[in-house]
Residue frames as qw, qx, qy, qz and C-alpha x, y, z in Angstrom:
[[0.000, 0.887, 0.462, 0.000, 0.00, 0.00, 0.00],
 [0.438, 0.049, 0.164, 0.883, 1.23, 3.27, -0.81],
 [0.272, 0.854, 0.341, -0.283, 0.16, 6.84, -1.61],
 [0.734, 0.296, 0.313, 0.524, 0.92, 8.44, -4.54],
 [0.315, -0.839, 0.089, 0.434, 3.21, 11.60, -4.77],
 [0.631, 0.723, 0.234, 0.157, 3.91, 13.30, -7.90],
 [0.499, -0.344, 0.151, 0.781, 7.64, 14.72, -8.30],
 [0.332, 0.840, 0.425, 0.059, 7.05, 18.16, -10.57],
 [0.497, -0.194, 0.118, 0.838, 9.38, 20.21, -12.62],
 [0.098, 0.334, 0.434, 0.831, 6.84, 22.39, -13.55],
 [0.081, 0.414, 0.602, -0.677, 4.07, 25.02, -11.71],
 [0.168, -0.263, -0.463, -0.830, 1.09, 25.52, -13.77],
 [0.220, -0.117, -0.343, 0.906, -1.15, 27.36, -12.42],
 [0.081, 0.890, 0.411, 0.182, -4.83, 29.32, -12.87],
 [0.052, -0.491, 0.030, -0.869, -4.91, 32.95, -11.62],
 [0.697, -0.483, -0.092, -0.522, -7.01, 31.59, -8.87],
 [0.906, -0.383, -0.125, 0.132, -4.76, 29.27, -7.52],
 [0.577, -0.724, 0.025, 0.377, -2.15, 31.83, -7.26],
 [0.635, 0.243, 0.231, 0.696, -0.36, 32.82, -10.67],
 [0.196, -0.435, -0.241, 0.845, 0.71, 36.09, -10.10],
 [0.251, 0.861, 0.415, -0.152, -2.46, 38.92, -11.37],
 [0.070, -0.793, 0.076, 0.601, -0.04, 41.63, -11.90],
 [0.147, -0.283, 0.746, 0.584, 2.00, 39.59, -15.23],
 [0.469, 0.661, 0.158, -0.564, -0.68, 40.16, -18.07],
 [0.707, 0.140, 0.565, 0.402, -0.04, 38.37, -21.40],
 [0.445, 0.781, 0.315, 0.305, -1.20, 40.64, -23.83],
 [0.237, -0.959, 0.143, 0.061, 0.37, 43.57, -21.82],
 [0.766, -0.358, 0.499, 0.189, 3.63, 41.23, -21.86],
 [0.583, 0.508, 0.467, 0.428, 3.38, 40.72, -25.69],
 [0.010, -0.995, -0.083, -0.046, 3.33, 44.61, -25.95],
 [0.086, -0.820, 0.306, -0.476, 5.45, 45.73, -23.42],
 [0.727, 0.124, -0.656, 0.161, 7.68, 43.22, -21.68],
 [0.686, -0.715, 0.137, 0.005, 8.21, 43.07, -17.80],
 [0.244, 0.787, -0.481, 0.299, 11.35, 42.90, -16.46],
 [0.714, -0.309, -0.592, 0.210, 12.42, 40.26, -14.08],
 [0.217, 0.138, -0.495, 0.830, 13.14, 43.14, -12.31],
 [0.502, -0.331, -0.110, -0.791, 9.42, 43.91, -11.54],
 [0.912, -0.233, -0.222, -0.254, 8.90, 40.43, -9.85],
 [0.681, 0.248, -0.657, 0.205, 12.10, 39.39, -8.39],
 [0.090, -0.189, 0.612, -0.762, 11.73, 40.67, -4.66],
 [0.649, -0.274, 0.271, -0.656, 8.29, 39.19, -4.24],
 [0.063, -0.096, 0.988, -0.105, 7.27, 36.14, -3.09],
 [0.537, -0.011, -0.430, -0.726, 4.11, 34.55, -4.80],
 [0.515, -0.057, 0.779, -0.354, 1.76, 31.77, -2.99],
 [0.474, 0.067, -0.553, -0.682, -0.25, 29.15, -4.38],
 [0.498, 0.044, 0.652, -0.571, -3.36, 26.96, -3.32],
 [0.834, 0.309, 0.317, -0.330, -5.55, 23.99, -4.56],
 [0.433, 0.467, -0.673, -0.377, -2.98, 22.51, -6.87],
 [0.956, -0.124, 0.048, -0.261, -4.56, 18.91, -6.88],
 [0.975, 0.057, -0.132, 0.172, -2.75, 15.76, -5.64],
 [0.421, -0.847, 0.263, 0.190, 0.20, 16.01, -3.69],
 [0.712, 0.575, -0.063, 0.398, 3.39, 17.00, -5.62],
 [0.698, -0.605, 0.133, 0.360, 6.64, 17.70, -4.70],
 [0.682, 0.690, 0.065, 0.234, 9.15, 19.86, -6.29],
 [0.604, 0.186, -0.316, 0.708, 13.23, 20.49, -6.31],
 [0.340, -0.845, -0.162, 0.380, 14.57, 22.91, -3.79],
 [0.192, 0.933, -0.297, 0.058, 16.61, 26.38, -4.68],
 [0.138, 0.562, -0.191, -0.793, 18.72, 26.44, -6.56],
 [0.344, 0.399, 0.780, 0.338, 16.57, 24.00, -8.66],
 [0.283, 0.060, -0.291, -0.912, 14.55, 25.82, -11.30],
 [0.373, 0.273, 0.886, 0.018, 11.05, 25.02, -12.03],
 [0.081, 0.316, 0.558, 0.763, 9.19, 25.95, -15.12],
 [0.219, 0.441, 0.380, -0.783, 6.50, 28.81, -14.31],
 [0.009, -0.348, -0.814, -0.466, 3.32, 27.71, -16.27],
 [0.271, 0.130, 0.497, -0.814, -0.11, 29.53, -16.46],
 [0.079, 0.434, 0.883, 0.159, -3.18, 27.45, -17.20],
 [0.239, 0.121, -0.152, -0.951, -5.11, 29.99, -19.32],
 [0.739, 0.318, -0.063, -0.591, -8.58, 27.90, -19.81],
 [0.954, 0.060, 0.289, 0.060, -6.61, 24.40, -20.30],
 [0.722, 0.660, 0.008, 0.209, -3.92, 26.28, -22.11],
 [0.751, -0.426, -0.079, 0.498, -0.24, 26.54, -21.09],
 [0.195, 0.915, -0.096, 0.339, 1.45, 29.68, -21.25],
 [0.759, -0.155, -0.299, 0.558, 5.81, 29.58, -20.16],
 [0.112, -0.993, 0.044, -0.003, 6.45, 32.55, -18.31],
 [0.266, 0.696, -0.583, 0.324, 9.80, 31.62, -17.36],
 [0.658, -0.108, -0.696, 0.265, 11.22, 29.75, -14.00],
 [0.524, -0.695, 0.098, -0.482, 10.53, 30.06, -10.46],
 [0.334, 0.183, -0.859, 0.342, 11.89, 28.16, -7.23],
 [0.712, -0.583, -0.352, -0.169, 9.48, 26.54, -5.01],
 [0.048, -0.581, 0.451, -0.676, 10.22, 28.46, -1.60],
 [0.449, -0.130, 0.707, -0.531, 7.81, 26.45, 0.76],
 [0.477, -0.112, -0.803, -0.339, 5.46, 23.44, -0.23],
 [0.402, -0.039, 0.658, -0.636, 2.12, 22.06, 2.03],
 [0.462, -0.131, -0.707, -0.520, -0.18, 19.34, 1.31],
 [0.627, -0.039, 0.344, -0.698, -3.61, 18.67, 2.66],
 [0.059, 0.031, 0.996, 0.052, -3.75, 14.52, 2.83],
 [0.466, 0.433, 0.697, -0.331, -7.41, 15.10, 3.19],
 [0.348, 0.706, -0.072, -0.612, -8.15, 17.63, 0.41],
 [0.789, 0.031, 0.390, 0.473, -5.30, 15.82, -1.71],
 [0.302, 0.930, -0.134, 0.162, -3.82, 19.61, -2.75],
 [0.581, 0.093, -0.017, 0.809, -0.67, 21.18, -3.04],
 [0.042, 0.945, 0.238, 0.219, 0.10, 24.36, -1.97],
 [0.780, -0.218, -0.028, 0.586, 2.90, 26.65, -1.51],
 [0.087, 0.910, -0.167, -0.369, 5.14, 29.94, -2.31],
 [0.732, 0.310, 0.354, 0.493, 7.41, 30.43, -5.07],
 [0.047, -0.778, 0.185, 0.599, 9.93, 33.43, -6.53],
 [0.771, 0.616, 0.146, -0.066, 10.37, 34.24, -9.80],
 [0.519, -0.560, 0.264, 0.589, 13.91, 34.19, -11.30],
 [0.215, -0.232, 0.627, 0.712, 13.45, 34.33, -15.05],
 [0.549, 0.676, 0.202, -0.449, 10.76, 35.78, -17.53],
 [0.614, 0.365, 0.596, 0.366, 10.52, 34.46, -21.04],
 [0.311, 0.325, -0.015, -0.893, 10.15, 36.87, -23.59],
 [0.754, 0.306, 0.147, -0.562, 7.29, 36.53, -26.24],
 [0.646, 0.489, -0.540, -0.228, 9.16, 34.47, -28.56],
 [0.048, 0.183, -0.942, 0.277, 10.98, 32.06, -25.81],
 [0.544, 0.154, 0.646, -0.513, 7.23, 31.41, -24.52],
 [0.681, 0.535, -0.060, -0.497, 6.02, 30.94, -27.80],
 [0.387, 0.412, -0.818, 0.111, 9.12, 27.83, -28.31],
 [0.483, -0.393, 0.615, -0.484, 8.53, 26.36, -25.18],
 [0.844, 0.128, 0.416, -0.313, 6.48, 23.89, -26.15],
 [0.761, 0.574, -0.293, 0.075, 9.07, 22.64, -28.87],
 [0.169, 0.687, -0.603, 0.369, 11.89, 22.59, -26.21],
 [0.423, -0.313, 0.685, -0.503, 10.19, 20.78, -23.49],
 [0.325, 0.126, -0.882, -0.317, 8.35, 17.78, -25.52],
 [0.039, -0.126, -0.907, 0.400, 6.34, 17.08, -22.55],
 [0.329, 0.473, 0.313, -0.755, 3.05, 18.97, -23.60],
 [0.455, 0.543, 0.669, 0.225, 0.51, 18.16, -26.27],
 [0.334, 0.058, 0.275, 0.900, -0.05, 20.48, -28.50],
 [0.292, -0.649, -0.575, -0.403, -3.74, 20.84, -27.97],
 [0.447, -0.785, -0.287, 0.319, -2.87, 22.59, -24.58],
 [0.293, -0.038, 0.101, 0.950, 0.02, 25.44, -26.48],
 [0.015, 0.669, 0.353, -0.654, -1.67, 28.88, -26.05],
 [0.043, 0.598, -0.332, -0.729, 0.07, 29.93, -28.86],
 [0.142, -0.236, 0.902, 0.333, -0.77, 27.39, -31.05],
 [0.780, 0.212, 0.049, -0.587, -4.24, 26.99, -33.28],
 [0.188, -0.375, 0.873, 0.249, -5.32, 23.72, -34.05],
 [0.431, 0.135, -0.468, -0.760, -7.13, 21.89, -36.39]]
């Protein structure tokens, strides 16, 4: 017997469970942030189902926002703290950002990393 415990090199994310409001795609496309705009805070997240576990600093993980079922790479982050709720079965946790894509690196991702379908790339129409 066993429970299962998901090892994750990636945080993807809603807006509701904690991807930071302020970073704005379209704005982003535009008019880039800076990693300086985000690098002093410290972001939380809640309700990430099933309990997952991810490297410590100075691991990277991949900063993902789930737009509607659709991934979008901001860049990397480092998982700062981690909790899980055995009953709930969530994840939850803080995280800092260290590195912002720009529009074109997010817009690759999903060619670099192999691990996504294509039916979930933001950027990507499909037939």
């Amino acid at each position: 017997m066993g429970t299962m415990i998901e090892i994750n090199d990636t945080l993807r994310i809603t807006k509701e469970q904690g991807f930071p409001r302020e970073l704005d795609l379209e704005r982003h496309l535009r008019d880039p942030y800076r990693i300086e705009d985000v690098a002093d805070k410290v972001f939380s997240f809640t309700g990430k189902p099933e309990i997952r576990i991810y490297q410590a600093p100075p691991v990277r993980t991949f900063l993902v926002e789930d737009l509607n079922g659709k991934w979008i790479y901001w860049g990397l982050c480092q998982i700062l703290s981690l909790s899980m709720d055995y009953e709930k079965r969530e994840t939850s946790g803080t995280y800092r950002i260290i590195r912002l894509n720009s529009a074109e690196e997010m817009k690759q991702m999903f060619e670099l990393t192999h691990f996504t379908n294509k039916e979930q790339n933001h950027f990507e129409e499909v037939e």
